[in-house]
Backbone as CSV, one residue per row, in Angstrom:
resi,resn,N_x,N_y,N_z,CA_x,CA_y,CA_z,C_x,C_y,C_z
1,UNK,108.350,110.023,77.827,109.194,108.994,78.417,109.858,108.220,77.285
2,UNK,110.750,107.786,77.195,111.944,106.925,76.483,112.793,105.808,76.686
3,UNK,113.537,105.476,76.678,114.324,104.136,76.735,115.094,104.456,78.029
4,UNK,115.161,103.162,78.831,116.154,103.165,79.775,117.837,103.044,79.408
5,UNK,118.045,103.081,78.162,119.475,102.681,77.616,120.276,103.643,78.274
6,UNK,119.761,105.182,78.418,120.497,105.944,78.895,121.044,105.984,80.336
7,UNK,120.445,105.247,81.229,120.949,104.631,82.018,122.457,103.422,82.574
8,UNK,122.516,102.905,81.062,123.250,101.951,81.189,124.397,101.624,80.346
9,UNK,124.290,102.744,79.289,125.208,103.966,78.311,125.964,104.757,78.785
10,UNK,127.232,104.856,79.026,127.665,105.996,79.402,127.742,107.105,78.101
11,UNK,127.161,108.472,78.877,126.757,109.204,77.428,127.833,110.220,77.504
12,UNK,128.171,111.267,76.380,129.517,111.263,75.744,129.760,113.120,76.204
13,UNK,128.162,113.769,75.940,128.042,114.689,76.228,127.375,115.475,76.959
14,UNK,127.453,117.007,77.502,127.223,116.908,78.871,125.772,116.992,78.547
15,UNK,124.948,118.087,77.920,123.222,117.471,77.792,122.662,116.510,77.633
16,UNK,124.021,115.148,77.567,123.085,114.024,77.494,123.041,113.190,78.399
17,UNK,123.900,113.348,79.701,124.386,113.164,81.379,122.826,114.000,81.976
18,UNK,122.047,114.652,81.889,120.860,115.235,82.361,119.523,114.757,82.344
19,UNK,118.930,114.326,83.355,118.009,113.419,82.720,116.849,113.210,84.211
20,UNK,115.358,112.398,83.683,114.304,112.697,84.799,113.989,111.213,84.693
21,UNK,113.805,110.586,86.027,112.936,109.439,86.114,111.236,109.586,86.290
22,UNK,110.443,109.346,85.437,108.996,109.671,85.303,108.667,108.671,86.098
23,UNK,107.460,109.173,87.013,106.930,107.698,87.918,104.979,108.973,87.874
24,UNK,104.534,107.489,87.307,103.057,107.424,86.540,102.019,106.968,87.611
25,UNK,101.370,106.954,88.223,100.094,106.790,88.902,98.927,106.360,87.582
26,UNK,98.351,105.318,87.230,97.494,105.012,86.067,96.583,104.584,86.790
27,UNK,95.236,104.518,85.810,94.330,104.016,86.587,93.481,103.796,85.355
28,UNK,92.052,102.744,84.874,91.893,103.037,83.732,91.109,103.924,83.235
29,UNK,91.385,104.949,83.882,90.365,106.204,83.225,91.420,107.388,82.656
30,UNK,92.450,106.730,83.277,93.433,107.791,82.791,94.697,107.973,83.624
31,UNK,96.175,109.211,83.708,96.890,109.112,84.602,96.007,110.172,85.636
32,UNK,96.731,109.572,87.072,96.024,110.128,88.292,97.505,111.099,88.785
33,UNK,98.077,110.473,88.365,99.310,111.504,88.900,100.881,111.325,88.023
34,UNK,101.323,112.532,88.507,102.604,112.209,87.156,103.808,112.830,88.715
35,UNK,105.087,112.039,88.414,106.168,112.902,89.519,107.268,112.720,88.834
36,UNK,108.493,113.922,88.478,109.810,113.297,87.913,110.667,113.879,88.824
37,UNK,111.615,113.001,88.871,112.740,113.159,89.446,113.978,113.608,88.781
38,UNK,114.593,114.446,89.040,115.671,114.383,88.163,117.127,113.976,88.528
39,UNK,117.835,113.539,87.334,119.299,112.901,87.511,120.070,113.143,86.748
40,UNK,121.492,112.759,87.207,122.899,112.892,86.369,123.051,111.565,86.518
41,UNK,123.606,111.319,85.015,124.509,110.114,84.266,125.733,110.322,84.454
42,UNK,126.312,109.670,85.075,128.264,109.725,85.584,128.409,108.193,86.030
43,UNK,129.237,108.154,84.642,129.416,106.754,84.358,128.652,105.548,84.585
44,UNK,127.784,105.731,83.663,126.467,104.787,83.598,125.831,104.745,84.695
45,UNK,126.050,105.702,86.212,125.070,105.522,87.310,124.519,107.111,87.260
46,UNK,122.991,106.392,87.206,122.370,107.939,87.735,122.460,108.077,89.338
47,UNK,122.367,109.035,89.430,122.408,110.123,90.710,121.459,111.036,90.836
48,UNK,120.656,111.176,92.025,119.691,112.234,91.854,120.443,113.065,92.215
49,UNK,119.664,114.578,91.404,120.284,116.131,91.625,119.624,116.509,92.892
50,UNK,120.789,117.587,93.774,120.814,117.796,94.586,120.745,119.499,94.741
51,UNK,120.669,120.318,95.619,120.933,121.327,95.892,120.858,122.659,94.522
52,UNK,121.968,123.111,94.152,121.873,124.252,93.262,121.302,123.268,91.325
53,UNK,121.816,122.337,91.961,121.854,121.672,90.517,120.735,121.178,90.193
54,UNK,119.837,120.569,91.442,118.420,120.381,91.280,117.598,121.230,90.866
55,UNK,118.051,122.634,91.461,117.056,123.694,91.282,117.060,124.462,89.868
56,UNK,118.343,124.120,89.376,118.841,124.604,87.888,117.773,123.811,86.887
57,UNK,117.739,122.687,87.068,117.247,121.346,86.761,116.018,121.940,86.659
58,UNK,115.263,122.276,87.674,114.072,122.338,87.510,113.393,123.394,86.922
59,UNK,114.065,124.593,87.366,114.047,125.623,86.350,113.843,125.919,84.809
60,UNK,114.597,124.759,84.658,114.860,124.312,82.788,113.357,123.190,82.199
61,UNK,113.049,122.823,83.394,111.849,122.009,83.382,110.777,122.878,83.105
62,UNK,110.837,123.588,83.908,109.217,124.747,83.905,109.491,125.550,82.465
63,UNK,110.567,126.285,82.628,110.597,126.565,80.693,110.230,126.148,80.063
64,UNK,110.924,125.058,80.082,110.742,124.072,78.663,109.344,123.433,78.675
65,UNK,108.517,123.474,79.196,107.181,122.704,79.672,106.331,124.002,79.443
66,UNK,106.812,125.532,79.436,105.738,126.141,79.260,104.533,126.216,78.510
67,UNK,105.430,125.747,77.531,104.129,126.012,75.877,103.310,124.848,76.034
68,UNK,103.240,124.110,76.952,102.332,122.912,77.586,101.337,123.664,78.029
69,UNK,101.103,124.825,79.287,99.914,125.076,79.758,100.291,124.421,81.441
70,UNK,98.760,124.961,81.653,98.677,124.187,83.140,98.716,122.507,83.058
């Protein structure tokens, strides 16, 4: 997780318009649950992804997350 600036930035290029809202479940033993959402930056408002673009989205998620594990 990172700075909300990108939110309120309009960003210049298109991988940097792509982006996930993390929402954390904590507790103090540890996290209990993790959920992201994902979004487009178009003109400083995010938008959640929808339809083909969500699923592109998520696709690129599970890749990129592989070398993580279960």
């Amino acid at each position: 997780a990172y700075s909300l600036g990108n939110f309120v930035n309009d960003q210049a290029k298109v991988h940097q318009k792509e982006g996930t809202i993390l929402e954390l479940q904590l507790s103090p033993e540890g996290v209990l649950s993790a959920r992201i959402t994902p979004v487009w930056i178009e003109s400083t408002a995010p938008r959640f992804m929808e339809g083909d673009e969500l699923r592109q989205m998520m696709e690129k998620i599970e890749r990129l997350s592989a070398v993580f594990g279960d």
